[in-house]
N, C-alpha and C positions, 0 to 999 in steps of 0.2 A: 771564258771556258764554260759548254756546259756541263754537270755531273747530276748522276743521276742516282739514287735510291731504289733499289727491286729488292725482293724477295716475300716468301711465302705469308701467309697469314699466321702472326704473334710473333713474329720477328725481330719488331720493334724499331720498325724502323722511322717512322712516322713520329715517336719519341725522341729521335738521336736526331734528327733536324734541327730545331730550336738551339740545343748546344754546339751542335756542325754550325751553323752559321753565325752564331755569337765570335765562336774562335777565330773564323776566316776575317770576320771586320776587324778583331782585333790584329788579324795579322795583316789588315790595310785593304782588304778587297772590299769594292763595293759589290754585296749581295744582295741578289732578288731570290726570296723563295718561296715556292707555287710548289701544285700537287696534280696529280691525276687521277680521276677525271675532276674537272673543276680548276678554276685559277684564272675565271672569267666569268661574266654574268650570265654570256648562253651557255660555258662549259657547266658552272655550277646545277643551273637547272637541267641539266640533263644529266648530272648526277643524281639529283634528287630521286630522275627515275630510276636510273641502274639502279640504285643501292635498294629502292623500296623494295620490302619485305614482301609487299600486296602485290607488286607486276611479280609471280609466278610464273606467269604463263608466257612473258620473254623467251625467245627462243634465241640461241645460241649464235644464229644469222644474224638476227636484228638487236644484240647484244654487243656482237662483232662492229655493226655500221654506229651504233650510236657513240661506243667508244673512241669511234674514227673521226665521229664528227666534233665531238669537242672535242677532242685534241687538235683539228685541224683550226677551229678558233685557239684554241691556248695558244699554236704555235705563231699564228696572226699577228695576234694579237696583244699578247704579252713576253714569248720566249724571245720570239726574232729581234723585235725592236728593242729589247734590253741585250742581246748579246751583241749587238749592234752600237748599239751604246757602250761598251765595254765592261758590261758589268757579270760577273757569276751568276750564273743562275745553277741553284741548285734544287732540283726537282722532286718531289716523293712520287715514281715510279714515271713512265712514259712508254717507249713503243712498245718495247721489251715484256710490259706486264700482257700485251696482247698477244703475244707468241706463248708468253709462258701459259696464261690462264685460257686463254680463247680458241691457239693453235693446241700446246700440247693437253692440257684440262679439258678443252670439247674435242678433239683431237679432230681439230679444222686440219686442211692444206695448209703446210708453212710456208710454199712458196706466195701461195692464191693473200696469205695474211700479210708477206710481206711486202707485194707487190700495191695491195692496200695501202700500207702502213708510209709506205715510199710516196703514194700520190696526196695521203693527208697531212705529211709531215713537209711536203714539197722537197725530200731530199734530206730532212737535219736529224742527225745522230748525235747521239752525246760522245763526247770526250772522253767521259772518265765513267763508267757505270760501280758500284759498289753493291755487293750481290752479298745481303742481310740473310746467311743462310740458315738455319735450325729445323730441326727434326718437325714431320705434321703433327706428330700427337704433341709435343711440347710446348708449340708454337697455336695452338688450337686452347691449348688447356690454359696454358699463358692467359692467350684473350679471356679465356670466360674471367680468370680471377681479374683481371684488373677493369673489369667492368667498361671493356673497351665497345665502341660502337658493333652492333653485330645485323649485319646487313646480309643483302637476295646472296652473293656469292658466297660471303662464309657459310650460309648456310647448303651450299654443295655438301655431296660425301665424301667422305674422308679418301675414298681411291682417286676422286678428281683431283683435291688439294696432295694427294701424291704424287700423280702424274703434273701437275705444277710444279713441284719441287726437285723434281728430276729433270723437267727442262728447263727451270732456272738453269742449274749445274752443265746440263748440255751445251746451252747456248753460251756458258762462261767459257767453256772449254775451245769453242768454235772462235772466240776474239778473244783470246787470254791478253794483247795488248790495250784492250778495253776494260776488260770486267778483272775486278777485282773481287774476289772473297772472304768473307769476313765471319768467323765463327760467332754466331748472333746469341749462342746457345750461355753465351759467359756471362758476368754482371756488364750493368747499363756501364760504369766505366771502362772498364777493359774495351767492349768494344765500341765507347766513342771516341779510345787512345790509337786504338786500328785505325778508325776512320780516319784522324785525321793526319796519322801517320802516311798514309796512303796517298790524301791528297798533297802532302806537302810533298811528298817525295814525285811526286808529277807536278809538279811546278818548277823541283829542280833538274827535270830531263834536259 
């Protein structure tokens, strides 16, 4: 099964990994889990540029292709061949953050991103998506206190990481038998008791 990790910046979801995947081994699955962008030696480095603070001057197009391209190795090269293998992989964000952040955030074409998104992914969607949702200013303020990495996109304006947060919820409501939502806004337990309510309850469909 793949399952996947979205939502907005200070959501915390990048947090709730480590303990989501301690519990799944203890309930017998063998898990892999990787991030996006990065979760490969070219994905990584070509994270390094997204995230730099110093490329300013990235443009929204060539933001759009480079996301597509390390993902198009993640998938290669470590998603496929592990789900192949039979193992979980559970992901911190994938196609879905490029709809949210790149289609509705730059307010790209959705179809132009998804038809993209289709030719780097060769086809592979997640299973199970869990959509880490909470308010921008909460989830903004969040990050500054816990002195969390603060990179080129967080540093967008607060109307872009709105218009993100509104098409997270959009694109949940379009596959409600995918996307699952999770009020992110509660403490780190409550909502890693969601989580994994959610995924065991999709293991017994």
């Amino acid at each position: 099964m793949f399952i996947t990790l979205e939502g907005p910046e200070g959501s915390g979801k990048t947090s709730q990994v480590p303990p989501l995947a301690a519990y799944l081994e203890q309930e017998g699955f063998d898990v892999l889990v990787t991030r996006e962008p990065g979760g490969t030696v070219v994905s990584d480095q070509i994270r390094d540029v997204l995230m730099n603070l110093k490329n300013v001057s990235i443009v929204p197009r060539t933001e759009i292709l480079l996301f597509l391209a390390a993902r198009a190795q993640h998938v290669e090269d470590l998603i496929r061949p592990a789900l192949e293998a039979g193992k979980l992989v559970l992901c911190d964000r994938f196609g879905d953050s490029t709809l949210a952040y790149q289609g509705y955030g730059h307010q790209t074409d959705l179809e132009t991103l998804r038809y993209l998104l289709n030719y780097a992914t060769g086809g592979l969607k997640p299973d199970l998506t869990l959509l880490l949702d909470i308010p921008v200013k909460v989830g903004m303020e969040r990050k500054r206190k816990n002195d969390s990495e603060w990179n080129r996109l967080d540093a967008y304006e607060e109307a872009f990481h709105k218009r993100v947060r509104k098409g997270y919820l959009e694109l949940a409501k379009l596959e409600p038998n995918r996307w699952q939502v999770i009020d992110a806004s509660k403490d780190k337990e409550q909502v890693q008791e969601a989580m994994r309510q959610v995924v065991m309850a999709r293991f017994k469909q």
